[in-house]
Structures are given as C-alpha cells and as structure tokens.
VOMI-753267 format. One line per field, with one value per residue (C-alpha): residue number from 1; residue in three letters; y negated, x negated, z. Coordinates in Angstrom, 1 decimal, padded with zeros to 4 digits. Layout:
n = c(NUM / ...)
res = c(ALA / ...)
c2 = c(Y / ...)
c1 = c(X / ...)
c3 = c(Z / ...)
% end
This chain:
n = c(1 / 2 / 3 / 4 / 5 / 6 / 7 / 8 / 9 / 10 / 11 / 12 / 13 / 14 / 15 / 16 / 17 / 18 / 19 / 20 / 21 / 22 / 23 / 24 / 25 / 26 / 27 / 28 / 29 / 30 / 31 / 32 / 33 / 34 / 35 / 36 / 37 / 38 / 39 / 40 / 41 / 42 / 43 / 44 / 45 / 46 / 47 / 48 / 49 / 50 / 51 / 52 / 53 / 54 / 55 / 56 / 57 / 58 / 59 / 60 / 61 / 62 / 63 / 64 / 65 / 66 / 67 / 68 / 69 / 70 / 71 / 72 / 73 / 74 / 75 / 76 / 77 / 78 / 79 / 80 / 81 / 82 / 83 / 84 / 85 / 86 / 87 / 88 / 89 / 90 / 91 / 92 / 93 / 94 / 95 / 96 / 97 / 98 / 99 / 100 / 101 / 102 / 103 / 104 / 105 / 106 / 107 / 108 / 109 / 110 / 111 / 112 / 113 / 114 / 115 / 116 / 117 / 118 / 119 / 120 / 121 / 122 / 123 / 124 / 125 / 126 / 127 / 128 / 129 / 130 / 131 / 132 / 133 / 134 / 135 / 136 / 137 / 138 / 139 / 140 / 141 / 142 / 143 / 144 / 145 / 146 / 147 / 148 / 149 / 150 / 151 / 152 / 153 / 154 / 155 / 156 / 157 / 158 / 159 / 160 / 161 / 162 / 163 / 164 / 165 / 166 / 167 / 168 / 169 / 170 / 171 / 172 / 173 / 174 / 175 / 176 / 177 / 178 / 179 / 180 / 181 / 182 / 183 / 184 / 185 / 186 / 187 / 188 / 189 / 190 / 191 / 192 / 193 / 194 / 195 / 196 / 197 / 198 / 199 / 200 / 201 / 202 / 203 / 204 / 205 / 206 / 207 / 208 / 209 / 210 / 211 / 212 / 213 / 214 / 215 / 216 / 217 / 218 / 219 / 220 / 221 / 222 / 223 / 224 / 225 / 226 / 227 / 228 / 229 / 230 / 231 / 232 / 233 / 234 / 235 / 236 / 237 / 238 / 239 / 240 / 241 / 242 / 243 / 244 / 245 / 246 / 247 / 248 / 249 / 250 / 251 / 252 / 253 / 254 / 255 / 256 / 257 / 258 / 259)
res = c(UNK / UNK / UNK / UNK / UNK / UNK / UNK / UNK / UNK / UNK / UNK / UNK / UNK / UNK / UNK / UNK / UNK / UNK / UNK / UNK / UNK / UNK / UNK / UNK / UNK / UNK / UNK / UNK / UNK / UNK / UNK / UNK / UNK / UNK / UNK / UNK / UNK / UNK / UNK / UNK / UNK / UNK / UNK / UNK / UNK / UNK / UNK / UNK / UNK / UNK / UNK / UNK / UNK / UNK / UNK / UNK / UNK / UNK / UNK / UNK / UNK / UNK / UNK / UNK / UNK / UNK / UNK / UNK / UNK / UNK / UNK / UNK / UNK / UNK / UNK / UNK / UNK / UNK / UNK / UNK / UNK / UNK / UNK / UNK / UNK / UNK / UNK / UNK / UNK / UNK / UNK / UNK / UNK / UNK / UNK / UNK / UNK / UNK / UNK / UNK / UNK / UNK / UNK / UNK / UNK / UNK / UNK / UNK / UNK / UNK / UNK / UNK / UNK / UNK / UNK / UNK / UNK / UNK / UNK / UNK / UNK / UNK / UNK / UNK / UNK / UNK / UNK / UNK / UNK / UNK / UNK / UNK / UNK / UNK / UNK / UNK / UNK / UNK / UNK / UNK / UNK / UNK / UNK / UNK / UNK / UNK / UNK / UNK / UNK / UNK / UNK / UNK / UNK / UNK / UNK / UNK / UNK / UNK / UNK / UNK / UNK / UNK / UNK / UNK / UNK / UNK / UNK / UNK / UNK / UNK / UNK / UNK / UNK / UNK / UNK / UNK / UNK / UNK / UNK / UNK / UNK / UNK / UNK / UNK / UNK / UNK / UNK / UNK / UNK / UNK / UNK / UNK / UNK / UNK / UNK / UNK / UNK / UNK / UNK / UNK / UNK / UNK / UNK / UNK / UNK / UNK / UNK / UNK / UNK / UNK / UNK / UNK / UNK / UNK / UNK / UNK / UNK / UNK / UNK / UNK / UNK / UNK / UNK / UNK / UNK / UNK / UNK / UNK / UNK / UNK / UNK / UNK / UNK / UNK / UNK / UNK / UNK / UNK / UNK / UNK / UNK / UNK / UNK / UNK / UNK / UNK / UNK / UNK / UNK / UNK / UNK / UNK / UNK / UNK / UNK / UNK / UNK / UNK / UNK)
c2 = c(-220.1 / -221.2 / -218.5 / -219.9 / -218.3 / -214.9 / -211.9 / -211.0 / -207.0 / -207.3 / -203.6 / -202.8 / -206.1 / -204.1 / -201.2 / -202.4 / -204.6 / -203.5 / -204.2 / -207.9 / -208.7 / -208.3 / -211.6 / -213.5 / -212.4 / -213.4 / -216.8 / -217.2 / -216.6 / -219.6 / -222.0 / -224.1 / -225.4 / -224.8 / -225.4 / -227.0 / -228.6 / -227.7 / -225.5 / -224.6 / -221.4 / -222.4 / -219.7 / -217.4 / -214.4 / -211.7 / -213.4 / -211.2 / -213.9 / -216.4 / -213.9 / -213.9 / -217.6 / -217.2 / -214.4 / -216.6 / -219.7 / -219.0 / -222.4 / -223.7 / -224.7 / -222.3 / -222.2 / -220.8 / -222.0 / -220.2 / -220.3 / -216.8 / -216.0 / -212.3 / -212.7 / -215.3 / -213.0 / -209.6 / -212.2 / -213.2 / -209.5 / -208.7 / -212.2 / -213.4 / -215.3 / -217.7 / -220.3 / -220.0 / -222.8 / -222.3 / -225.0 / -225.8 / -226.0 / -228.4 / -231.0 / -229.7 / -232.7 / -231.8 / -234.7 / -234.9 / -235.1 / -231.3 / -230.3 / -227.2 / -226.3 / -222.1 / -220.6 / -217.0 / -215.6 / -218.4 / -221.2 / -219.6 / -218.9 / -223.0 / -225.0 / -228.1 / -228.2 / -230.9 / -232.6 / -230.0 / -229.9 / -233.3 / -234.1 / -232.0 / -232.5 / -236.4 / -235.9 / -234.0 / -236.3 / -236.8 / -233.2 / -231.5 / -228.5 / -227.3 / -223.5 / -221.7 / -217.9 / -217.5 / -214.1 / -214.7 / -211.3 / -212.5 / -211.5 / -207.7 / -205.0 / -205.1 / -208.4 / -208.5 / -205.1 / -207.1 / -209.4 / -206.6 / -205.0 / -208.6 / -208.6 / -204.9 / -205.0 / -206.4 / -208.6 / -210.7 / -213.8 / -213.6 / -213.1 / -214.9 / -218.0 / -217.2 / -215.3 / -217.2 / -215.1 / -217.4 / -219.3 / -220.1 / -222.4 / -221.3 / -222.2 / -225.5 / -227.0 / -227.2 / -228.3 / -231.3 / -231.8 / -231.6 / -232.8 / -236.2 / -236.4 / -233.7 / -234.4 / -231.1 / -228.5 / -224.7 / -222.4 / -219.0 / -216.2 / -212.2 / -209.1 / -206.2 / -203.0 / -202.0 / -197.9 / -197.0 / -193.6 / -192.5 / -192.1 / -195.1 / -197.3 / -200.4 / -200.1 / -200.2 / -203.4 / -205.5 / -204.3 / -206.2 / -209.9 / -210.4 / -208.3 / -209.5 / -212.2 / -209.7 / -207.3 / -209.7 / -210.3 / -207.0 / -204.6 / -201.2 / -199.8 / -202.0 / -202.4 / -198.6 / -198.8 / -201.6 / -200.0 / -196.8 / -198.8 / -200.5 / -197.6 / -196.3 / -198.9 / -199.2 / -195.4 / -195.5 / -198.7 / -197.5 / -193.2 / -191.2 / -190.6 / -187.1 / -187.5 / -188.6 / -192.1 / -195.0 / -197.9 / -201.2 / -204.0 / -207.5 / -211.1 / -214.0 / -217.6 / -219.1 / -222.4 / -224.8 / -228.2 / -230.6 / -233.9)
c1 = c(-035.3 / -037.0 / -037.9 / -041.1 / -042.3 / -040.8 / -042.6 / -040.6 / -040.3 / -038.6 / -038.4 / -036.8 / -034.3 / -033.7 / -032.7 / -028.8 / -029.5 / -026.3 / -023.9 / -026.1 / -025.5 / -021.6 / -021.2 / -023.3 / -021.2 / -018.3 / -019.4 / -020.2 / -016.9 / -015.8 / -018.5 / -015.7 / -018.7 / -018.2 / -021.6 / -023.8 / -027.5 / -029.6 / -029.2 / -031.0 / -031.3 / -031.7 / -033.2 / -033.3 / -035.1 / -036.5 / -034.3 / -032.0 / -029.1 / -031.1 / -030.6 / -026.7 / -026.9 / -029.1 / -026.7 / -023.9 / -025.3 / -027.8 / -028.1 / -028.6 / -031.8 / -032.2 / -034.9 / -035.3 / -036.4 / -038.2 / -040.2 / -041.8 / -044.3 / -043.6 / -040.0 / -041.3 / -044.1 / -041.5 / -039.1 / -041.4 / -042.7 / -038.8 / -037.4 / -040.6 / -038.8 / -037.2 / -038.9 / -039.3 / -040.6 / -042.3 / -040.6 / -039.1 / -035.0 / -035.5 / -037.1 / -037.1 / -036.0 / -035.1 / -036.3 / -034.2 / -030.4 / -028.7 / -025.8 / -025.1 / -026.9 / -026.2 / -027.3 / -026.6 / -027.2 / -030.0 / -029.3 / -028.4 / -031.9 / -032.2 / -030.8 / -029.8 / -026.7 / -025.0 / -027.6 / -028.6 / -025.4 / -023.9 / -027.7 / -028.0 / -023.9 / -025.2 / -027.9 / -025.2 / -023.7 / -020.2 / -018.4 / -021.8 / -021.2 / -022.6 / -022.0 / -022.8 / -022.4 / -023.5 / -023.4 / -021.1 / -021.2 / -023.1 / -020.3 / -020.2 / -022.0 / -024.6 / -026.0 / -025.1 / -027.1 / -030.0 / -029.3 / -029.0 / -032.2 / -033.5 / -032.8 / -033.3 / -037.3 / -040.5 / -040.7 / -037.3 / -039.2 / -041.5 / -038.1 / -035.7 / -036.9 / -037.0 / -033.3 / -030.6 / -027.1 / -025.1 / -026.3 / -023.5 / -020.5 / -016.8 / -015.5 / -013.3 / -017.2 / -018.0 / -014.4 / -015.1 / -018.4 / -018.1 / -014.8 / -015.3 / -017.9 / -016.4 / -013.6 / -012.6 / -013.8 / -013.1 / -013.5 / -013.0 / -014.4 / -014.1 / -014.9 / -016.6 / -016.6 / -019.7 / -019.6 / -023.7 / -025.7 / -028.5 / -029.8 / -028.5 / -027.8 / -026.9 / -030.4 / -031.8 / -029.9 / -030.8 / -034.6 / -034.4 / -032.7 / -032.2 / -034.6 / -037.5 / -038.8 / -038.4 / -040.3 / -043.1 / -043.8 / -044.0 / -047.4 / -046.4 / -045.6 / -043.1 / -041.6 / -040.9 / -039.3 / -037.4 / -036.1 / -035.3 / -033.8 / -031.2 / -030.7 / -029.3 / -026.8 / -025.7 / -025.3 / -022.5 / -020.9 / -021.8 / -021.4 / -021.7 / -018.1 / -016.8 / -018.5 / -021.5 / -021.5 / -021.4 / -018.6 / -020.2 / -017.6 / -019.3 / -018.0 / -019.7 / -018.4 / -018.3 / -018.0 / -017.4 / -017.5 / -017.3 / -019.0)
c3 = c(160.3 / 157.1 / 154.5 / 153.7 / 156.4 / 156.3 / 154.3 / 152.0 / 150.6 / 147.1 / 147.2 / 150.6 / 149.5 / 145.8 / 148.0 / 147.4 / 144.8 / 142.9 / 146.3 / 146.8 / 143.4 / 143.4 / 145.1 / 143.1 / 139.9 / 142.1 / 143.0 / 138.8 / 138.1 / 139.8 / 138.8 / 136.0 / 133.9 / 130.3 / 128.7 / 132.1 / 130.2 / 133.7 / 136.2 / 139.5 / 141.1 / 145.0 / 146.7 / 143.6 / 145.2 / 142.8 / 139.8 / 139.0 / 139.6 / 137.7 / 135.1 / 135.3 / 135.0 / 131.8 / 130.4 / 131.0 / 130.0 / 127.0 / 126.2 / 129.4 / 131.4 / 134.2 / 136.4 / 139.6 / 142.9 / 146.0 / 148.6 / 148.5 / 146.8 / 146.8 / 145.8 / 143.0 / 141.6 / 141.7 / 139.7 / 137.0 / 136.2 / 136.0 / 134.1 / 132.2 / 129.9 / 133.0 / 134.6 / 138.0 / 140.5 / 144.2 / 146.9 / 149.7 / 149.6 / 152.7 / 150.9 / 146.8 / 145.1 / 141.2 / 140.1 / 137.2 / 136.9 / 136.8 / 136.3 / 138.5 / 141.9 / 142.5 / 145.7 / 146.3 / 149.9 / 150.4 / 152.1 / 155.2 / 156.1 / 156.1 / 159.1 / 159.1 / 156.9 / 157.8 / 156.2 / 153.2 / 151.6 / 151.3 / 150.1 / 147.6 / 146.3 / 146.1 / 143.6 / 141.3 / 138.6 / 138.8 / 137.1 / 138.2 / 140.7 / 143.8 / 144.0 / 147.2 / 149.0 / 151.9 / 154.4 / 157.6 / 159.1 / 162.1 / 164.6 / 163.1 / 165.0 / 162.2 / 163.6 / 167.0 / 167.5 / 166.5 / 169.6 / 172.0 / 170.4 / 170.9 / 174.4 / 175.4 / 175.3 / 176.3 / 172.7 / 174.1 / 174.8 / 171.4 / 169.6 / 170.6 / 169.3 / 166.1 / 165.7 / 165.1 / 165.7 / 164.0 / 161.4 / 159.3 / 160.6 / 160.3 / 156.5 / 158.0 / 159.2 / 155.3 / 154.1 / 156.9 / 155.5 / 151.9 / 151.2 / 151.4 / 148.8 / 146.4 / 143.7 / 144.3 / 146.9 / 146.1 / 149.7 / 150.6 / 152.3 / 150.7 / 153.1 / 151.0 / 151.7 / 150.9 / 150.7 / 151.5 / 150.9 / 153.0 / 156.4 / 158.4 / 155.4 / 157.5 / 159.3 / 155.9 / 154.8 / 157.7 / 157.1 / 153.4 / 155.5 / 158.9 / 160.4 / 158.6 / 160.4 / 163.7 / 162.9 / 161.2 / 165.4 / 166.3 / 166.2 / 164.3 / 167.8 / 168.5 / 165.2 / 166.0 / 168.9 / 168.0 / 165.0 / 167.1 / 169.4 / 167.0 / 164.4 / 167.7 / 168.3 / 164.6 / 164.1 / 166.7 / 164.7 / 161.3 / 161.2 / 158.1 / 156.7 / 155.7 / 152.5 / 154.1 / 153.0 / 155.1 / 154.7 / 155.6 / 156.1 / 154.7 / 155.5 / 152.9 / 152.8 / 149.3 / 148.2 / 144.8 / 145.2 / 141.9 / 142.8)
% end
C-alpha cells in the first residue's frame, strides 16, 4: 500500500507521538556518521524526526521527504526552519549524492522491497548509510484483529485488497538482500512495551497507521461498526491494567547498512 494515497491525520498519529518517537532516537543512535554533509528524511511524516536529525546534525543538510500533503503541511508549521520536499519514495531520486538515507516507520507502507532497498543503498557513496525502522507487529493481536474485522462484515471484499497483514519480511529477508551490497550491515529487532492511557489505547494507535486506509472505504456507518467491531476484539487482547493503563507489546525491525 502506497501512502500517497492514504489520508493522513497528523493529530490522531501525534496522539503517541512521545511512544513513536522512541525508536526513531533509537535508530539515530546507531547511524556511525560523524559529521554526514546531506541527509534525507524518507518518509518524514509531521517532522519531528527530521528534527532529531537537525539537533544532531546542526551542520548537516536535512530535508525531509513525503508523500502527504497533510503530514507535509502539519511539518512545516511545526519545523519552519527545515526543508521539506513532496514525493514518491517509489520513485524519489535525490538527485544529488547524500550521504545518509533515514527512514523511520515509513517504508513499510511501500512494497516492493526487494527492489527499494538495494536501490536506494546503490545511490549512497561508499561510507554513506542507509538507516531504516520499520514496525513488525503484524502477527500481534493488534493487527491481526484488523483481519478478522476485515473479514467479519459486509466491507470484506472492498477491503481486502487494500490490507496487507504482513508487510514486512522476517529480519534474515533483509540481511539476504542487503548484505551483499553493504560493507557492513547492522540488524536487529527491539520489542517495546509501550504502557498506554485512555479508553482502548491500542484502538487509538491503529486509528493514527494501519487502519487508515480502511476506514478511508468505509461511509461513517460503517467506519462505526467496524471500529465497534475491532475495539471489541482488541479490549479482550489489550485490557486496562490495575492502574488502568494499558501495556502494548511493540515489535520494529531496524537496520544500518554502510554502503
């Protein structure tokens, strides 16, 4: 699924902005570039990672790329200082030589990636960096209650299409695929715990990514039911704890690789 054409909702996504932005900081941490000239944001979002590259790097070039003008416009406002750039990831070519390709929680929503990666580590210069996290939760109840709600009402064949369950291959797919090209290849996966307040936090989380382009399909009536439908399935995965938050167990794949 391409996020071009998925309405975006910068607020609903900002919900947990704190708990989305962890692994981006993560990911930074393990970039290994000392003083990187230009640097691209793929898939930047609202910009609030573009920002930790800016903090980190102040001398740098950062701009950020993304496909939505909503995320793009709510980024601007909030980082008016950063350049920010409207494209496809599919086909974006740089067109100059940089340095250090980042990609927070983005380039799963792109298919195709035995082709997008080894691409876009080839138009890195040899030391550049290709730094990538991408969620790999799809197996938790949190996404695979999206498939039963999927498959449990009259919008099945309208939706089905468009959902893809899994869209992010097992960490040893991307070692296969980038190794041969990389100098060195850095891989690992971390499970957060992510420890949610309100009514049916995990409902809420899903709203902001994978069940935007859903509910996009549905007419207000549906989008109800479908919502009552899976905030019924996740609330017996996902129950308020004695404190009345809600742990949320999070699988994301990360990877370096130095060209």
């Amino acid at each position: 699924m391409n996020p071009q054409k998925v309405s975006w909702n910068p607020d609903q996504y900002l919900k947990f902005g704190d708990q989305r932005l962890r692994p981006a900081q993560d990911l930074l941490a393990r970039v290994g570039l000392e003083s990187p000239g230009i640097i691209y944001d793929l898939g930047c979002g609202t910009g609030n990672t573009t920002q930790l590259l800016a903090d980190r790097w102040p001398q740098s070039q950062v701009t950020g790329i993304d496909s939505s003008s909503e995320m793009l416009e709510k980024a601007r406002n909030s980082c008016p200082n950063l350049d920010f750039k409207e494209a496809d990831l599919e086909v974006w070519n740089p067109g100059i030589e940089a340095d250090l390709f980042y990609s927070n929680a983005a380039l799963h929503w792109l298919g195709n990636h035995e082709i997008l990666f080894p691409r876009l580590l080839k138009k890195l210069p040899r030391g550049g960096r290709l730094a990538v996290q991408m969620p790999r939760n799809f197996e938790s109840p949190s996404h695979t209650s999206i498939t039963e709600s999927v498959d449990s009402g009259p919008w099945a064949e309208r939706l089905r299409p468009v959902f893809r369950s899994s869209p992010v291959s097992e960490p040893g797919f991307y070692y296969d695929l980038l190794s041969p090209h990389a100098e060195h290849l850095d891989l690992w996966e971390t499970v957060y715990q992510h420890m949610l307040e309100g009514d049916n936090p995990v409902v809420e989380w899903t709203r902001g990514t994978a069940l935007r382009p859903l509910l996009k399909l549905l007419n207000k009536e549906e989008e109800k039911e479908f919502i009552e439908d899976y905030s019924r399935r996740i609330l017996e995965h996902f129950p308020p704890g004695k404190n009345g938050k809600t742990l949320f167990p999070f699988r994301r794949l990360f990877l370096v690789a130095k060209r």
